[in-house]
Residue frames relative to the residue before (quaternion, step in Angstrom):
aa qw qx qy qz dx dy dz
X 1.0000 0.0000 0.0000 0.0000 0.00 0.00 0.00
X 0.5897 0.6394 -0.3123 0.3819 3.90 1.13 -0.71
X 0.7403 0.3930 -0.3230 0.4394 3.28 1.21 -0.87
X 0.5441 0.7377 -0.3836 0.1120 3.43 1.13 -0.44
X 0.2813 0.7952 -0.3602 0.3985 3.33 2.30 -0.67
X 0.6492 0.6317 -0.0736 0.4172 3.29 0.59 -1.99
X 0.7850 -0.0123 -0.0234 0.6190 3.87 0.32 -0.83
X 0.8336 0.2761 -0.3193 0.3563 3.49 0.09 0.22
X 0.4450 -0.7119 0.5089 0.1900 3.77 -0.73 1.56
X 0.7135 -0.5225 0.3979 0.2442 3.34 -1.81 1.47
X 0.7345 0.5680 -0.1793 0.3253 3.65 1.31 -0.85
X 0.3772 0.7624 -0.5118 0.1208 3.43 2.17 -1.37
X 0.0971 -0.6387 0.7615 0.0522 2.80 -1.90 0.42
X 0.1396 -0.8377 0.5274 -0.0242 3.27 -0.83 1.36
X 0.0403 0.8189 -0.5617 -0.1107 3.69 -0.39 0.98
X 0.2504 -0.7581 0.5883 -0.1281 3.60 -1.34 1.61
X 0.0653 0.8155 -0.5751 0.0086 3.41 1.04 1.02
X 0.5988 -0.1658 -0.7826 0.0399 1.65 -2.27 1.60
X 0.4793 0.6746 -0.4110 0.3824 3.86 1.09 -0.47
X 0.6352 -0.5822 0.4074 0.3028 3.39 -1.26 0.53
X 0.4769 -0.6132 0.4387 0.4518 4.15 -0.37 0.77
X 0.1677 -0.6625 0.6837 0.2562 3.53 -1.36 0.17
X 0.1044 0.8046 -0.5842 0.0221 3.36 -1.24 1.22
X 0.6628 0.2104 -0.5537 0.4581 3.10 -1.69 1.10
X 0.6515 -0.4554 0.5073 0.3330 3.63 -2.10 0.86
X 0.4725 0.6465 -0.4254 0.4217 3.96 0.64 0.03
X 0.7548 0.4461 0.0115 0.4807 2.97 0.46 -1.75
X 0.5128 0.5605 -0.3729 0.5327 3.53 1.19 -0.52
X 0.6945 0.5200 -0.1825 0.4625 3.46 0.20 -1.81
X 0.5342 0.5436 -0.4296 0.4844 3.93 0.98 -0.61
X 0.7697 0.4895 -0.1418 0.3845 2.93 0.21 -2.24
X 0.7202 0.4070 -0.3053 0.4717 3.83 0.51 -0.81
X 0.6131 0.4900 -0.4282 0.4480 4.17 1.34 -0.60
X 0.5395 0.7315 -0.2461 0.3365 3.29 1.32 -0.65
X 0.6614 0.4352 -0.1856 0.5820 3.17 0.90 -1.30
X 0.7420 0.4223 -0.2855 0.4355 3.46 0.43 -0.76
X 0.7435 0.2366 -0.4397 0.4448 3.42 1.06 0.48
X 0.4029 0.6514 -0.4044 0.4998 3.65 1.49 0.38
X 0.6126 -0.0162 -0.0862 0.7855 4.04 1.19 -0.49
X 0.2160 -0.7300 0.6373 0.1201 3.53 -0.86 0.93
X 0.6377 0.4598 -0.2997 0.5405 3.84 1.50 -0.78
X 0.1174 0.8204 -0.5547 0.0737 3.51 0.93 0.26
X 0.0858 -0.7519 0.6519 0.0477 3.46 -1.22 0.94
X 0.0652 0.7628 -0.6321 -0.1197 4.19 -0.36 0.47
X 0.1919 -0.7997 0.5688 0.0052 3.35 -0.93 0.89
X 0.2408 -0.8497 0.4670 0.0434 3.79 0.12 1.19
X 0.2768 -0.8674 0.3906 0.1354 3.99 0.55 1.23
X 0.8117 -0.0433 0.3506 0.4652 2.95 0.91 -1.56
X 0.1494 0.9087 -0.3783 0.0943 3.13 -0.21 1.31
X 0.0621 -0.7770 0.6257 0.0295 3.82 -0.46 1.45
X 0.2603 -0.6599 0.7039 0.0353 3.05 -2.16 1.51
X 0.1513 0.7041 -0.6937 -0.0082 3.77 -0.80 0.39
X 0.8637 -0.0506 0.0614 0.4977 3.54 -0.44 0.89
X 0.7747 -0.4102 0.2601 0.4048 3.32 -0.96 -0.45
X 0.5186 0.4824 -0.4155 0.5707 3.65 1.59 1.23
X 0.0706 -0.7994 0.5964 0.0164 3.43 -1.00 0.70
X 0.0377 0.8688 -0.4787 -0.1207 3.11 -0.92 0.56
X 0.2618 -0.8286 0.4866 0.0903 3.97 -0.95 0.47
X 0.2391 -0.5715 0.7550 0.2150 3.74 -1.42 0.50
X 0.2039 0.6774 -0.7067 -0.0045 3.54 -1.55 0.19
X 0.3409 -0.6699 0.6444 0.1407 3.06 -2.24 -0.06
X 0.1725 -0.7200 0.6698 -0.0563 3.36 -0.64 1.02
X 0.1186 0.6522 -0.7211 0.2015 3.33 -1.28 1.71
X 0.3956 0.5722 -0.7021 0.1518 3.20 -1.43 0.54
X 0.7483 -0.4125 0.4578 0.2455 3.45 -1.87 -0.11
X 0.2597 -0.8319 0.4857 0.0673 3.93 -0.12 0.53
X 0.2905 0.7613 -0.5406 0.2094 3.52 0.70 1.30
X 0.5971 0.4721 -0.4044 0.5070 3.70 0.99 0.88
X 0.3002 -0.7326 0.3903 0.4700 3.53 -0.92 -0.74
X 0.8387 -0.4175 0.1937 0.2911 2.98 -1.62 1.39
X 0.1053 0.7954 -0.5428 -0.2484 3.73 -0.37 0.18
X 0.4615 0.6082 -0.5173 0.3866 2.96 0.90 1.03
X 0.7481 0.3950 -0.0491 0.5310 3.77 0.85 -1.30
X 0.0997 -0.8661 0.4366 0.2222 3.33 1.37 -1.15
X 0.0982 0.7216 -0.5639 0.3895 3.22 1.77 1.30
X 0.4564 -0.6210 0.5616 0.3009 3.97 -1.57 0.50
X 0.8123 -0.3636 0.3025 0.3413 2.78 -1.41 0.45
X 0.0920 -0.8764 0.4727 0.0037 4.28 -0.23 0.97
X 0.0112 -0.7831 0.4968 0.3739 3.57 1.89 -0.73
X 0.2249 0.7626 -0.5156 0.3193 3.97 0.51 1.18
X 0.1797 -0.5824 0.7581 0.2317 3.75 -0.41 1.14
X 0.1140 -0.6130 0.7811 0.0332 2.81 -2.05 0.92
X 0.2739 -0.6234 0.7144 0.1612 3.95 -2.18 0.30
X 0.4301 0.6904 -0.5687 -0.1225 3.07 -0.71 0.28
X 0.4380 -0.7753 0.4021 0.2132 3.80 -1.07 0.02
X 0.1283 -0.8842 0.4455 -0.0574 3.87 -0.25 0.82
X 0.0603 -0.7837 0.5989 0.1536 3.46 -0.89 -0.41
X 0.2237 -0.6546 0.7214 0.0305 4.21 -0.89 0.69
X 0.0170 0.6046 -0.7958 -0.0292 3.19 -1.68 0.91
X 0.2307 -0.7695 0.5916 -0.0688 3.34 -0.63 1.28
X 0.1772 -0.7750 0.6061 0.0257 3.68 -1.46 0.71
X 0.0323 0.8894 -0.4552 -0.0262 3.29 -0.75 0.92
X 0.0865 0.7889 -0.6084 0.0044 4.04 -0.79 0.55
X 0.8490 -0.1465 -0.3568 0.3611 2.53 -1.60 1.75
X 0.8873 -0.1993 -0.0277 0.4150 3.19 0.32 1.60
X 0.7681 0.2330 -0.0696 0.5924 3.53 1.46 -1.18
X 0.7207 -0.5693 0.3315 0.2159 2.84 -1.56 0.91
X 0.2065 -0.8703 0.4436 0.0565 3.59 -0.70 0.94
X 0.8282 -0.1927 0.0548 0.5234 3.17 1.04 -0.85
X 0.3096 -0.7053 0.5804 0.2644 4.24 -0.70 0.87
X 0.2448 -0.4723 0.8150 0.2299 3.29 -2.08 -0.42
X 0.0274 -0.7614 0.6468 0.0340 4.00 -0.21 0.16
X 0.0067 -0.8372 0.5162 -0.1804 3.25 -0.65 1.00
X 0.0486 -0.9105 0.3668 -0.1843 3.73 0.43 1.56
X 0.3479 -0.6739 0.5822 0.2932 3.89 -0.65 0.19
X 0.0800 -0.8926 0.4437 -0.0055 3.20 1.73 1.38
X 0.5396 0.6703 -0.2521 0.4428 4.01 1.43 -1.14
X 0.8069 0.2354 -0.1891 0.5077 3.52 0.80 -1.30
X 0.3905 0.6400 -0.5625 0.3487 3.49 1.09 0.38
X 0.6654 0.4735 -0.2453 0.5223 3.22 1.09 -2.13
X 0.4778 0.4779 -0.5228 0.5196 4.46 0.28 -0.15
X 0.8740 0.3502 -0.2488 0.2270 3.37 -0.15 -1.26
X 0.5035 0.4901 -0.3758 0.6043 3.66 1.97 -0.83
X 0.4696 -0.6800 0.4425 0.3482 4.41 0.44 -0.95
X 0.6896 0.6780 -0.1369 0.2146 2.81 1.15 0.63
X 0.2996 0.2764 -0.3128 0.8579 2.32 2.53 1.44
X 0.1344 -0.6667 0.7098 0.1833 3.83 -0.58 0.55
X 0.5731 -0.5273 0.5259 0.3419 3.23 -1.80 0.92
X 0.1910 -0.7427 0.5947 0.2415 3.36 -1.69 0.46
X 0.7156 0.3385 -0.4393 0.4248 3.63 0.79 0.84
């Protein structure tokens, strides 16, 4: 969390369709202690990563065990290991991040916590 000062700007602006954007480096640090106590075994797994200038972009995986609630979904606590895959294009200027696109298989998270049942 210490270094995030360092690469990420007071202003970020994170968009997480359908969920509500999270904005400012405050609010990040919430959202990211959160998660880490919603899957304390948290695993992120960075697939694949393209830079072109001052845009980056990433595939990952995100496992862990769901013994809090979700601040993403805001689904209770399910102890349910969960997979899901995503990708972020991020922007950055004068060195620090400014602003994300998050993009998630936000649907098969909620399948996998029960809290959308699958309809096929």
């Amino acid at each position: 969390m210490e270094g995030l000062d360092d690469l990420v700007a007071p202003n970020w602006l994170r968009h997480k369709p359908p969920f509500p954007d999270i904005v400012g480096l405050d609010a990040l640090k919430k959202f990211i202690a959160d998660c880490r106590t919603s899957y304390p075994d948290v695993h992120l797994t960075i697939d694949k990563v393209i830079i072109e200038g001052d845009w980056i972009a990433s595939i990952w995986t995100y496992e862990g065990t769901q013994s809090g609630v979700s601040p993403t979904t805001g689904a209770p606590p399910s102890n349910k290991r969960i997979k899901i895959r995503g990708c972020d294009i991020g922007r950055w200027e004068g060195g620090k991040a400014v602003e994300d696109w998050n993009l998630g298989d936000w649907l098969d998270l909620m399948h996998q916590l029960g809290v959308v049942p699958k309809s096929w």
